[in-house]
Each structure stands twice: as C-alpha cells, then as structure tokens.
PDB file of N, CA, C and O in Angstrom, chain B, residues numbered from 101:
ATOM      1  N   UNK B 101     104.230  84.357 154.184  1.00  0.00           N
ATOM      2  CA  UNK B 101     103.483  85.431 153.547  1.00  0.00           C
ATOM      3  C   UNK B 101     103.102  86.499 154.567  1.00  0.00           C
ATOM      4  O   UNK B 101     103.312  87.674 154.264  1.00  0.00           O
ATOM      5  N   UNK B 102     102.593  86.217 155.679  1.00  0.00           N
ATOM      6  CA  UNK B 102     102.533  87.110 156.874  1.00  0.00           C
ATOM      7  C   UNK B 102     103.709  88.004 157.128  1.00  0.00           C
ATOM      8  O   UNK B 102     103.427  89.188 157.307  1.00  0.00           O
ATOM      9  N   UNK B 103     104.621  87.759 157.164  1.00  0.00           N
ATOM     10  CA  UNK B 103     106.115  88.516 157.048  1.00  0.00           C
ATOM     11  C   UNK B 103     106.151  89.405 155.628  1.00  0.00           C
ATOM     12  O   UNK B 103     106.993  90.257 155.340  1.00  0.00           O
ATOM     13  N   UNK B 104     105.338  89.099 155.051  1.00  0.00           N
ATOM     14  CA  UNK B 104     105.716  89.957 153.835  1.00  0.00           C
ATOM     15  C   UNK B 104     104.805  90.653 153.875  1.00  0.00           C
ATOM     16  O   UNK B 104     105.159  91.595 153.166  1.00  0.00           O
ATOM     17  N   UNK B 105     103.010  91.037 154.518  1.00  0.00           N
ATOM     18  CA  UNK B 105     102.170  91.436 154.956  1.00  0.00           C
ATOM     19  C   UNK B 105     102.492  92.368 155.774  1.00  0.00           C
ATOM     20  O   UNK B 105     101.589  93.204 155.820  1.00  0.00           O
ATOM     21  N   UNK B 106     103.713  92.719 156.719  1.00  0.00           N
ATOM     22  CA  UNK B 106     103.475  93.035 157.912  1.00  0.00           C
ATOM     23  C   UNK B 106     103.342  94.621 158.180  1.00  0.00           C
ATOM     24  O   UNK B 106     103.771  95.250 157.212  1.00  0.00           O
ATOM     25  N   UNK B 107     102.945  95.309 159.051  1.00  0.00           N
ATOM     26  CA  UNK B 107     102.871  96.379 159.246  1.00  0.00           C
ATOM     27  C   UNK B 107     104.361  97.553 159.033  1.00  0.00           C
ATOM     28  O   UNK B 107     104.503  98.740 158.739  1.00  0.00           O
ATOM     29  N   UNK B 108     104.984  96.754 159.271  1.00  0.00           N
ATOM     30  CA  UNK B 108     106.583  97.271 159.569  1.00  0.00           C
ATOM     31  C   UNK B 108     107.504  97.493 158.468  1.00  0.00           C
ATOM     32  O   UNK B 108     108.546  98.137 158.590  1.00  0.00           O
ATOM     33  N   UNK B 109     107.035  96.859 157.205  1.00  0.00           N
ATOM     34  CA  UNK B 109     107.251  96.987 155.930  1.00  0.00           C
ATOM     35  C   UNK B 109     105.886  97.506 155.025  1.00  0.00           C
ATOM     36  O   UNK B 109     106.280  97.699 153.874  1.00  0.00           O
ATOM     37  N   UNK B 110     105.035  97.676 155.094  1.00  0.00           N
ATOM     38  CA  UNK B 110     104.047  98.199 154.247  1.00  0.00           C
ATOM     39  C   UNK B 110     103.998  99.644 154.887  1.00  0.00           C
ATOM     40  O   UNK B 110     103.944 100.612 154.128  1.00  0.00           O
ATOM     41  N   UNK B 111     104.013  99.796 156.036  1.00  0.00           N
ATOM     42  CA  UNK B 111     103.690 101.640 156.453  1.00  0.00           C
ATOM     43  C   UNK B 111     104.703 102.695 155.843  1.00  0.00           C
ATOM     44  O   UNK B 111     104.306 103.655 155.183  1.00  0.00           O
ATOM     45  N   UNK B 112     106.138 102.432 156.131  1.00  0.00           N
ATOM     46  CA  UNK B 112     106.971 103.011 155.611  1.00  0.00           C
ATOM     47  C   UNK B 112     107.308 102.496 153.850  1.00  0.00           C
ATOM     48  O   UNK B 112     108.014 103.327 153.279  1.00  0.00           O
ATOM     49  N   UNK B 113     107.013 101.608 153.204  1.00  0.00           N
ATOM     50  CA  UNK B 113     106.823 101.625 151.385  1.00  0.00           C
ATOM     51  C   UNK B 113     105.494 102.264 150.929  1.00  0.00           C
ATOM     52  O   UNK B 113     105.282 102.725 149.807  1.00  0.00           O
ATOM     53  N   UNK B 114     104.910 102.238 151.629  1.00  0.00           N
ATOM     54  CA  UNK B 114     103.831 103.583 151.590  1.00  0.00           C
ATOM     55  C   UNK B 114     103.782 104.911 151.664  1.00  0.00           C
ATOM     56  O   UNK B 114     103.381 105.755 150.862  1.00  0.00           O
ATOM     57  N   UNK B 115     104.339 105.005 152.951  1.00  0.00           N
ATOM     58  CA  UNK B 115     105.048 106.490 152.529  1.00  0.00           C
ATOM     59  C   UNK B 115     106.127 106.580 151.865  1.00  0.00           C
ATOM     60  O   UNK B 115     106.604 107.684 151.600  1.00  0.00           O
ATOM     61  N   UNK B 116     106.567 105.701 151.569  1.00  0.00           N
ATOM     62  CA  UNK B 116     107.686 106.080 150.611  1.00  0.00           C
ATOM     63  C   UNK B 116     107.548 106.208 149.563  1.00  0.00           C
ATOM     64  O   UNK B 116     108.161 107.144 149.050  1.00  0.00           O
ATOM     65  N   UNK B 117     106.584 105.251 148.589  1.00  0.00           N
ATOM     66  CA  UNK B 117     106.277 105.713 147.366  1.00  0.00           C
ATOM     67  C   UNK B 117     105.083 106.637 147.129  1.00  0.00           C
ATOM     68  O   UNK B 117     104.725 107.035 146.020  1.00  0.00           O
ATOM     69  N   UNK B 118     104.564 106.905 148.187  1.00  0.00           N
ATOM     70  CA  UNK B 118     103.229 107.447 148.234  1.00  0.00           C
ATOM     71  C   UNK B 118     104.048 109.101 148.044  1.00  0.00           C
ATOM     72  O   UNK B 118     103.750 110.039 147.304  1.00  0.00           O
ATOM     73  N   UNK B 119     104.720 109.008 148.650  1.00  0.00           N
ATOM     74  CA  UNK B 119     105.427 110.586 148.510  1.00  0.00           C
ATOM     75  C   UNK B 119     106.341 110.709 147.586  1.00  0.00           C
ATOM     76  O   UNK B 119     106.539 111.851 147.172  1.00  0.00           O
ATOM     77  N   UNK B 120     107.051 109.715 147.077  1.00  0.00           N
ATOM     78  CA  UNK B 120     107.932 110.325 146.279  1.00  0.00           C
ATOM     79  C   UNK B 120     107.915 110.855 145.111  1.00  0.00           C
ATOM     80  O   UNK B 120     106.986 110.316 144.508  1.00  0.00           O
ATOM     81  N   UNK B 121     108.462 111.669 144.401  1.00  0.00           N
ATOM     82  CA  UNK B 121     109.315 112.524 144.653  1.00  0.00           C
ATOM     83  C   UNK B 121     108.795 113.930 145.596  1.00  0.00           C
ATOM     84  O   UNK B 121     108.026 114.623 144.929  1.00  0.00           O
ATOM     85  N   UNK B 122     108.999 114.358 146.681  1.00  0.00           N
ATOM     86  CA  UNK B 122     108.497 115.400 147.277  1.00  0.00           C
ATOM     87  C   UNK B 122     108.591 116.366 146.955  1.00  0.00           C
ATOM     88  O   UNK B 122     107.751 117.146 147.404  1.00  0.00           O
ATOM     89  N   UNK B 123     109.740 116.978 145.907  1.00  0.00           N
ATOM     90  CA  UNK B 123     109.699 118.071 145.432  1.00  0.00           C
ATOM     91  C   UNK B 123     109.127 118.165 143.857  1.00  0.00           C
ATOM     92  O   UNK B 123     110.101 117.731 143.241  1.00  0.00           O
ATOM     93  N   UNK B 124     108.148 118.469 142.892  1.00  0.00           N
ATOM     94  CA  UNK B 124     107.714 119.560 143.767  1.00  0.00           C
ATOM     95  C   UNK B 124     106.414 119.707 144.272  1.00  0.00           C
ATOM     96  O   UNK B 124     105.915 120.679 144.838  1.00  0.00           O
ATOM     97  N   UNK B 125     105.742 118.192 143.884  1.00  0.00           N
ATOM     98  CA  UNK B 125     104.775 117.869 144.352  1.00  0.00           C
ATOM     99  C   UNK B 125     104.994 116.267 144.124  1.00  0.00           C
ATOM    100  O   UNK B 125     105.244 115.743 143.038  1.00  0.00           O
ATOM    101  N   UNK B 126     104.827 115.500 145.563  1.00  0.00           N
ATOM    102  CA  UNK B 126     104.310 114.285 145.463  1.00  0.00           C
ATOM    103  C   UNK B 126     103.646 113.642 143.798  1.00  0.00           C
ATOM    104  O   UNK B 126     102.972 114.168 142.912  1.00  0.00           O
ATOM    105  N   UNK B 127     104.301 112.159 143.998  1.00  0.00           N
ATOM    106  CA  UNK B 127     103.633 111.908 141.936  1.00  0.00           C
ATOM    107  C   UNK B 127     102.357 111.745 142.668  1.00  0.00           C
ATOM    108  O   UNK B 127     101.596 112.708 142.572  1.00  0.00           O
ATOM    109  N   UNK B 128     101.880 110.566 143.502  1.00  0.00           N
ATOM    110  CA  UNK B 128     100.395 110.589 143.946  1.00  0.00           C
ATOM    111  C   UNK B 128      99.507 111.484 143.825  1.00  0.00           C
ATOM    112  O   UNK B 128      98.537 111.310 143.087  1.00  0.00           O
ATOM    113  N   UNK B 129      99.739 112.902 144.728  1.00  0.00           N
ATOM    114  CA  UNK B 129      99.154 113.989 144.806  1.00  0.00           C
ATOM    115  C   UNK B 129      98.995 114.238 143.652  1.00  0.00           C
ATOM    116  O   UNK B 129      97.840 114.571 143.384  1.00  0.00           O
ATOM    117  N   UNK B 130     100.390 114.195 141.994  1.00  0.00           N
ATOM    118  CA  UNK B 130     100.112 114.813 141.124  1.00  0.00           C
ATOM    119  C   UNK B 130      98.876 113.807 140.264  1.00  0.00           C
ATOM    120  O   UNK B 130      98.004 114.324 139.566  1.00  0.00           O
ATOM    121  N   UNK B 131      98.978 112.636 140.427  1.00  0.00           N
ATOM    122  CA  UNK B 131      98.497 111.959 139.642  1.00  0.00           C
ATOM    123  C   UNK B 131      96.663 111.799 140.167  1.00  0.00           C
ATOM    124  O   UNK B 131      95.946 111.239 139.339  1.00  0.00           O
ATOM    125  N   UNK B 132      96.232 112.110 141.013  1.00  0.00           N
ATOM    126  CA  UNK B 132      95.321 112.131 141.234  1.00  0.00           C
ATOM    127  C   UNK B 132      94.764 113.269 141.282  1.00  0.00           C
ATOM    128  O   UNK B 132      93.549 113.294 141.483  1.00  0.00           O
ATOM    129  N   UNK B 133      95.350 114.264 141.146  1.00  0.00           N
ATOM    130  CA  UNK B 133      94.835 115.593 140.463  1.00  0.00           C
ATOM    131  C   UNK B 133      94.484 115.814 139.059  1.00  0.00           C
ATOM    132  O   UNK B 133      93.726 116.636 138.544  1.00  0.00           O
ATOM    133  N   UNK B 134      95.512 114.507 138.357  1.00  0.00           N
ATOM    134  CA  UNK B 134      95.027 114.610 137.239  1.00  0.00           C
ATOM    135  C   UNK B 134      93.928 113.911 136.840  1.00  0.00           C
ATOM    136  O   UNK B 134      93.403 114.251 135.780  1.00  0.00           O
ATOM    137  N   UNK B 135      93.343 112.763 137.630  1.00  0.00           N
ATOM    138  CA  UNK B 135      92.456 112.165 137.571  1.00  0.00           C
ATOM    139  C   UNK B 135      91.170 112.450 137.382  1.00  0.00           C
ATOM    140  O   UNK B 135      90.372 112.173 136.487  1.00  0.00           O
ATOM    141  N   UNK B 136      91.070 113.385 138.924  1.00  0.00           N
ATOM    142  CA  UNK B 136      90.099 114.651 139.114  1.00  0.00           C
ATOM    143  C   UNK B 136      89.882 115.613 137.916  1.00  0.00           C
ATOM    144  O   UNK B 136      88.875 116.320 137.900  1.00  0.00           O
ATOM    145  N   UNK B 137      90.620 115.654 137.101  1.00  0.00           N
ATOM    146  CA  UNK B 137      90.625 116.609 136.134  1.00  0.00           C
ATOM    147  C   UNK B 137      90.331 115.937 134.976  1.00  0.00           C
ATOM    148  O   UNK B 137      89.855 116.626 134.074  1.00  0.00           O
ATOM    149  N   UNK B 138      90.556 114.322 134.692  1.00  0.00           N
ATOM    150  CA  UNK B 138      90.469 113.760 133.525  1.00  0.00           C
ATOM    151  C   UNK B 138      91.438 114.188 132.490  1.00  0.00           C
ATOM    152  O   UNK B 138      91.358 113.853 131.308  1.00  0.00           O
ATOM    153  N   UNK B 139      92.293 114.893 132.961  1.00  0.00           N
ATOM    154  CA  UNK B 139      93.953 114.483 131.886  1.00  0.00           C
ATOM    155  C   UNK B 139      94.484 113.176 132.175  1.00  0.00           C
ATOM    156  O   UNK B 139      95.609 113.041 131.694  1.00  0.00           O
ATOM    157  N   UNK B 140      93.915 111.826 133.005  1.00  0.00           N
ATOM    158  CA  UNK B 140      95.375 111.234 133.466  1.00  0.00           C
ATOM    159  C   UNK B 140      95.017 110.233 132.271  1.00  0.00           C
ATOM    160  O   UNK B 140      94.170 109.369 132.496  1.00  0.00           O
ATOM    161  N   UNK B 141      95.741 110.322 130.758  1.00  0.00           N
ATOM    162  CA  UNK B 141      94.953 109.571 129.622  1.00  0.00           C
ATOM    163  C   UNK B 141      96.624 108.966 128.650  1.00  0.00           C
ATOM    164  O   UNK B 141      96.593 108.260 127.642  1.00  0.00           O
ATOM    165  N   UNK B 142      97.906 109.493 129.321  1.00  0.00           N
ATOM    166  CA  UNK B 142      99.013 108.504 128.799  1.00  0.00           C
ATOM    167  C   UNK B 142      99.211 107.655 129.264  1.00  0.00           C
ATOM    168  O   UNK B 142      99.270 107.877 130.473  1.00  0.00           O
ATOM    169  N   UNK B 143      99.464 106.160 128.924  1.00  0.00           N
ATOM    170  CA  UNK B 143      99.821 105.418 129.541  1.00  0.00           C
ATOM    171  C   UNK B 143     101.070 105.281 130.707  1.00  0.00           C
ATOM    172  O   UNK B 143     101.045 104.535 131.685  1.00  0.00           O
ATOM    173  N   UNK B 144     102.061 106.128 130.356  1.00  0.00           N
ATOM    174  CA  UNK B 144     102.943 106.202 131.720  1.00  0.00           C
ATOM    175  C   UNK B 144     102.491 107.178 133.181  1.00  0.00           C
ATOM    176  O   UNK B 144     102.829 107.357 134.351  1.00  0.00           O
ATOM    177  N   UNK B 145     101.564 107.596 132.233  1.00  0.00           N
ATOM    178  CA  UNK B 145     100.487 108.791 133.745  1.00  0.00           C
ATOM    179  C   UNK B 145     100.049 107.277 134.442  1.00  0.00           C
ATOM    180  O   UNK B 145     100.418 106.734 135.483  1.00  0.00           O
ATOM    181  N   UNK B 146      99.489 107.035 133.817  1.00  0.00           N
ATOM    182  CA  UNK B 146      98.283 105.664 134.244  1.00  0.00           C
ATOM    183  C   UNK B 146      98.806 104.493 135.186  1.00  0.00           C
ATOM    184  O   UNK B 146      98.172 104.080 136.157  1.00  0.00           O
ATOM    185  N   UNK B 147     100.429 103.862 134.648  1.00  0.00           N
ATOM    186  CA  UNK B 147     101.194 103.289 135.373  1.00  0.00           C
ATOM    187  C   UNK B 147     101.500 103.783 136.428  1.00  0.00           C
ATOM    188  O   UNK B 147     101.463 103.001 137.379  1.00  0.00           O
ATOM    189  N   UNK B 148     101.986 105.451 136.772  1.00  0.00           N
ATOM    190  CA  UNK B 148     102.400 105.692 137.189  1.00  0.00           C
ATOM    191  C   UNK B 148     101.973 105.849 139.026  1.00  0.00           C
ATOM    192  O   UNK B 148     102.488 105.645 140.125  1.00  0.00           O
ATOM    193  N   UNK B 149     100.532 106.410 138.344  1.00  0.00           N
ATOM    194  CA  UNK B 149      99.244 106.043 139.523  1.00  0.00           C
ATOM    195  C   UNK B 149      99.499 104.695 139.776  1.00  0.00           C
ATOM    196  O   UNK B 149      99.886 104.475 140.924  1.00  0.00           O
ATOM    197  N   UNK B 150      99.422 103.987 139.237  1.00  0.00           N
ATOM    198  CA  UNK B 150      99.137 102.454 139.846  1.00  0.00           C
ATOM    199  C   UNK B 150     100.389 102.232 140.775  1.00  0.00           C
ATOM    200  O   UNK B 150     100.159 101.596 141.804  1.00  0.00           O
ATOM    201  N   UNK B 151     101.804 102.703 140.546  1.00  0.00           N
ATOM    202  CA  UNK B 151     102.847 102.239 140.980  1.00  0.00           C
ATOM    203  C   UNK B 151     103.111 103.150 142.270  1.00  0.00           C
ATOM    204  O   UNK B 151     103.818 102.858 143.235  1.00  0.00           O
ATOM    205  N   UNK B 152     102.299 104.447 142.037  1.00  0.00           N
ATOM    206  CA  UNK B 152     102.609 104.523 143.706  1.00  0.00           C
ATOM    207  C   UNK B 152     101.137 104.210 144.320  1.00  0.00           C
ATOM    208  O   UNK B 152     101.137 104.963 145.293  1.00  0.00           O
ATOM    209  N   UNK B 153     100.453 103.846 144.324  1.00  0.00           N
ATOM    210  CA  UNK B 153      99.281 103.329 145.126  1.00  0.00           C
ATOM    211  C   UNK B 153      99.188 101.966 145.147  1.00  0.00           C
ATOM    212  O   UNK B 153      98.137 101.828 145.774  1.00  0.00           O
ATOM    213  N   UNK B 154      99.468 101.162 144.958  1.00  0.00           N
ATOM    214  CA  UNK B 154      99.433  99.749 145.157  1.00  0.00           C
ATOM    215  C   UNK B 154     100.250  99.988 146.771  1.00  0.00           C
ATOM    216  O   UNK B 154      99.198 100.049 147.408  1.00  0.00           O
ATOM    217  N   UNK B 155     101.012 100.109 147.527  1.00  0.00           N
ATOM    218  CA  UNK B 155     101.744 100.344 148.858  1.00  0.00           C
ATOM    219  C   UNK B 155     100.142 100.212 149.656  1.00  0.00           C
ATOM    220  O   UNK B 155      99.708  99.243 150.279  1.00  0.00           O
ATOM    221  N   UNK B 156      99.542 101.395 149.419  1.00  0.00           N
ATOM    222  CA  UNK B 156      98.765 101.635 150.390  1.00  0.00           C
ATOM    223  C   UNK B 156      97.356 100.840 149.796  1.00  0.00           C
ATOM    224  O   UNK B 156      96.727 100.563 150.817  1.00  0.00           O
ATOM    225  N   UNK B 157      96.898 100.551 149.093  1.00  0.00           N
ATOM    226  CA  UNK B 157      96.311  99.243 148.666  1.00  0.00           C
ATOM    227  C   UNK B 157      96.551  97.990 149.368  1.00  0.00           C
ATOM    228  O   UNK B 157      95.711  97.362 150.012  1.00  0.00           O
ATOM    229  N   UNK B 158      98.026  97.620 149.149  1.00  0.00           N
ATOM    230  CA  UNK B 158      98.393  96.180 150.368  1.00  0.00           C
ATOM    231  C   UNK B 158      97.726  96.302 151.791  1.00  0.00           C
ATOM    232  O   UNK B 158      97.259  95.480 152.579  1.00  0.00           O
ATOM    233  N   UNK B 159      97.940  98.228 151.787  1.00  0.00           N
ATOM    234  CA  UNK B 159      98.024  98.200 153.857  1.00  0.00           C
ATOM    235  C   UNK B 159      96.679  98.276 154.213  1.00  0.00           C
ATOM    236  O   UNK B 159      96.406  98.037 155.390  1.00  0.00           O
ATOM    237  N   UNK B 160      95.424  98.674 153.128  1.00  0.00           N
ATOM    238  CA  UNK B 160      94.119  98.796 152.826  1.00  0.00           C
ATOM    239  C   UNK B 160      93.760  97.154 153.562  1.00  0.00           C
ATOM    240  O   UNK B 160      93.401  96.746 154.666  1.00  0.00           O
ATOM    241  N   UNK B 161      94.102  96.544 152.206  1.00  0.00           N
ATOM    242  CA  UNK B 161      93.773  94.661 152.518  1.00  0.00           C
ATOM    243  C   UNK B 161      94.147  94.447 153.902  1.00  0.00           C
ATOM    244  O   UNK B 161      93.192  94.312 154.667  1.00  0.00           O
ATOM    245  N   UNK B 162      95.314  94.383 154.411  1.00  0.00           N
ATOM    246  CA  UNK B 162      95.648  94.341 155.552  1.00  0.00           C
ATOM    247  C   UNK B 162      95.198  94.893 156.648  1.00  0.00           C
ATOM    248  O   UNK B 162      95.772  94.533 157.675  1.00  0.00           O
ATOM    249  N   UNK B 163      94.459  95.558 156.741  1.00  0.00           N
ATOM    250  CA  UNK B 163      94.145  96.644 157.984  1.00  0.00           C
ATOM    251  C   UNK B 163      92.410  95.881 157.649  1.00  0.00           C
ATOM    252  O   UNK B 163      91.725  95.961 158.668  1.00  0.00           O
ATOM    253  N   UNK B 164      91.843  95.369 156.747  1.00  0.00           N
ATOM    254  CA  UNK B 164      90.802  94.870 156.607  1.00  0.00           C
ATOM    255  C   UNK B 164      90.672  93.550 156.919  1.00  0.00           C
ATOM    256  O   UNK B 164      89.607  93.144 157.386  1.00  0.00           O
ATOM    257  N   UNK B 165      91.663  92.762 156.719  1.00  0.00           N
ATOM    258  CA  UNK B 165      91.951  91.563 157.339  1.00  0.00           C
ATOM    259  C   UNK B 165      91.923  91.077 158.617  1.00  0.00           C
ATOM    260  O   UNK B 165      91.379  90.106 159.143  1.00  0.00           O
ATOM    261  N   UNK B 166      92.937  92.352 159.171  1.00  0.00           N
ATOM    262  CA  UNK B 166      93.120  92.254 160.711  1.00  0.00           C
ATOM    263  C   UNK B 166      91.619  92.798 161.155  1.00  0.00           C
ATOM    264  O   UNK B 166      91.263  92.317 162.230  1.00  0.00           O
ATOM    265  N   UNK B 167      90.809  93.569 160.636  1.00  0.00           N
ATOM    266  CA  UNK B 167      89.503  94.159 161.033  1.00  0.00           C
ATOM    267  C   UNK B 167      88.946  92.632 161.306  1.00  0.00           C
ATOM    268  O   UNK B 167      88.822  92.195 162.450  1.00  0.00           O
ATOM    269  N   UNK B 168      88.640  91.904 160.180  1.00  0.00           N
ATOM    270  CA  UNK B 168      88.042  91.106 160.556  1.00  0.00           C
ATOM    271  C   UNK B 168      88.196  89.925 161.613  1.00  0.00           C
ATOM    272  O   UNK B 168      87.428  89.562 162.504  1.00  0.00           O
ATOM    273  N   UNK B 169      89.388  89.469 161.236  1.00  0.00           N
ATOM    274  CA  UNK B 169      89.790  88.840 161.903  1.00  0.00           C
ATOM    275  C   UNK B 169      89.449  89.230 163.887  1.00  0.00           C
ATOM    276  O   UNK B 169      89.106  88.277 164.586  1.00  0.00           O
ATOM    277  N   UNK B 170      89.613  90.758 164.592  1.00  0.00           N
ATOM    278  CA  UNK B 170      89.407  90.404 165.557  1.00  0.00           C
ATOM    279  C   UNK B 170      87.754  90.741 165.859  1.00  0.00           C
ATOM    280  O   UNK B 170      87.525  91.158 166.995  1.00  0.00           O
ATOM    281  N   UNK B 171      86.737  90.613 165.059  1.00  0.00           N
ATOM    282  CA  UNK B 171      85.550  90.707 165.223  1.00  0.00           C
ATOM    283  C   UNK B 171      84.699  89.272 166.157  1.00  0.00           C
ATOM    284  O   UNK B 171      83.485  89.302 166.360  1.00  0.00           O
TER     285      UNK B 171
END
C-alpha cells in the first residue's frame, strides 16, 4: 500500500487531473468557480469536482501522515 501512496505517483496524477483539460480552462479551476458561485447543482458538475480532486486529497492524507509521523 505504501507503493501505491507514494510521492512519485500522486504528485504528477495530481497535476494531471488537477489540470486537465488545460484549454480553456482547467475542469478544477472551472468547477470550483462554480462552486463559489453555487451553480455547481448537476450531477455530472458534482462528479466531476470529485474526480479531479480526489489526486490531491490522497497527497493531502499523505503529506499529513508523513507530518506526523516525523514529529
């Protein structure tokens, strides 16, 4: 499970879904604009948020883990 945790695979699927599609705006960027705004109310908006933020969610846990851990 540590191998599937690791820094070396979560940084770059993070930016990768975190950005994609770049043109013509990031979905993230778009989808949390809509949030801010309170349009994000279809269900494929809603998924859609979830599916690119879960990446950086994993690296969240992880970077909190390792926090603790060297305390």
């Amino acid at each position: 499970m540590k191998n599937l945790l690791s820094y070396p695979l979560l940084i770059p699927l993070a930016l990768f879904l975190g950005l994609a599609p770049v043109h013509p705006q990031p979905h993230l960027v778009e989808k949390l604009g809509m949030l801010m705004e309170g349009a994000l109310k279809k269900p494929i908006d809603i998924f859609d948020l979830a599916w690119h933020t879960w990446p950086f969610a994993l690296l969240i846990v992880r970077l909190g883990k390792d926090a603790k851990r060297t305390k």
